[in-house]
C-alpha positions in Angstrom: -1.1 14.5 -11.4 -4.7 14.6 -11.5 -6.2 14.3 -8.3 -5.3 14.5 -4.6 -4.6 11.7 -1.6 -3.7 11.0 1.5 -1.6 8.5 2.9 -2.3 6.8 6.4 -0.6 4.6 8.6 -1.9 2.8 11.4 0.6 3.8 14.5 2.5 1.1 16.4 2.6 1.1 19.8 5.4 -1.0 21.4 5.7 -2.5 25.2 8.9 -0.7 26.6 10.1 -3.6 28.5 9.7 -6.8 25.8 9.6 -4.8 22.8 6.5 -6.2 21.4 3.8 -4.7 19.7 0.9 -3.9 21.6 -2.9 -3.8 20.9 -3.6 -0.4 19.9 -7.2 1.5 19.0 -8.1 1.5 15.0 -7.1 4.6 14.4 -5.0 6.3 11.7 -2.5 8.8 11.4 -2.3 10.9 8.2 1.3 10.5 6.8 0.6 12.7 3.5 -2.0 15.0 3.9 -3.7 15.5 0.4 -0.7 15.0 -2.1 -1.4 15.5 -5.9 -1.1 12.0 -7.7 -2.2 10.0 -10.7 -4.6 7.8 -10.1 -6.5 5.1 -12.9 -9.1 2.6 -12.5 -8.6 -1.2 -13.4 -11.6 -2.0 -15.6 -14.4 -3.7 -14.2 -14.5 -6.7 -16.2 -10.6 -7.8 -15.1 -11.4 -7.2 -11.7 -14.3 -9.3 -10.8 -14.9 -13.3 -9.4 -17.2 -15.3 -7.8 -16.5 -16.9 -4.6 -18.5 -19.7 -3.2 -21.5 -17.8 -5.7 -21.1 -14.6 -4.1 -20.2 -12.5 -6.7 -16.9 -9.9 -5.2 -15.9 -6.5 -6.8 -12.4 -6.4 -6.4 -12.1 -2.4 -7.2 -8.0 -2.0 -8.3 -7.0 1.2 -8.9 -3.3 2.1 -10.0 -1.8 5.1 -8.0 1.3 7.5 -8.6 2.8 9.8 -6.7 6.5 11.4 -6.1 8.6 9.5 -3.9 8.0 9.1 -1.1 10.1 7.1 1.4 8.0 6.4 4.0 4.9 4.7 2.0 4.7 1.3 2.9 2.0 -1.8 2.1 1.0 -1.6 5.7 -0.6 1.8 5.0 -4.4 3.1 3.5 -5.2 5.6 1.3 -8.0 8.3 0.8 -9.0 9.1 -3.0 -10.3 13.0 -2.5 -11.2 12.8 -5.9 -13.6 9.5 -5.6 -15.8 10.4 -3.0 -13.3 10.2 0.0 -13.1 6.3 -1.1 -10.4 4.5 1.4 -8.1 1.4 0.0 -5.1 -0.3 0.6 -2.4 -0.5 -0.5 -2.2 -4.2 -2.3 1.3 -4.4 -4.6 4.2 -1.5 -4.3 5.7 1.3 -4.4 7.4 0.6 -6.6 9.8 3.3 -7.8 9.8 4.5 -11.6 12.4 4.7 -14.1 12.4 8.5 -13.8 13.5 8.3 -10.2 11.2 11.0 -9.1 7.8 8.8 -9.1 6.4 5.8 -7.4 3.6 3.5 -8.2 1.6 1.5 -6.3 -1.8 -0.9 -6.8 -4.9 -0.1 -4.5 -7.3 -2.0 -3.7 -10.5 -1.8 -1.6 -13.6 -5.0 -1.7 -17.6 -4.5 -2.7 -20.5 -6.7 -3.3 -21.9 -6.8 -6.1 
């Protein structure tokens, strides 16, 4: 474990009589609060297309961390390590062979 995160979910607010979710603010609330985990860029040249000649940066980053039950794909996270850099969460957790770790793919969009 190389570097720290932190894990964010965006809260659900629900209407008490129809059980629905409701339109919330943006915000985020910090579910892991700078956790140690392993983290590892996809290399650029894997990660790139052109769409409608609009050349995206699809920046993937592979993330591990101990379990952790409550991660989800619904949730963001913070790399401390890169500059505060925020992604999501695109494939995972998926839980390791040791039984102690998870990993999951990030992913966060640039032009380039």
């Amino acid at each position: 474990m190389d570097e720290q995160v932190t894990i964010e979910q965006r809260p659900v607010a629900r209407d008490p009589v129809y059980n629905t979710e409701l339109d919330g603010d943006d915000g985020w609330v910090v579910l892991a609060d700078h956790v140690w985990a392993w983290v590892q860029d996809e290399l650029p040249r894997q990660a790139e297309s052109d769409v409608n000649g609009v050349r995206i940066s699809l920046r993937k980053t592979r993330l591990r961390i101990r379990v952790d039950d409550r991660v989800a794909m619904d949730m963001r996270v913070t790399l401390h390590g890169r500059g505060d850099r925020i992604m999501r969460i695109l494939l995972g957790p998926a839980l390791l062979d040791d039984r102690r770790h998870m990993e999951m793919m990030l992913e966060d969009f640039g032009h380039g």
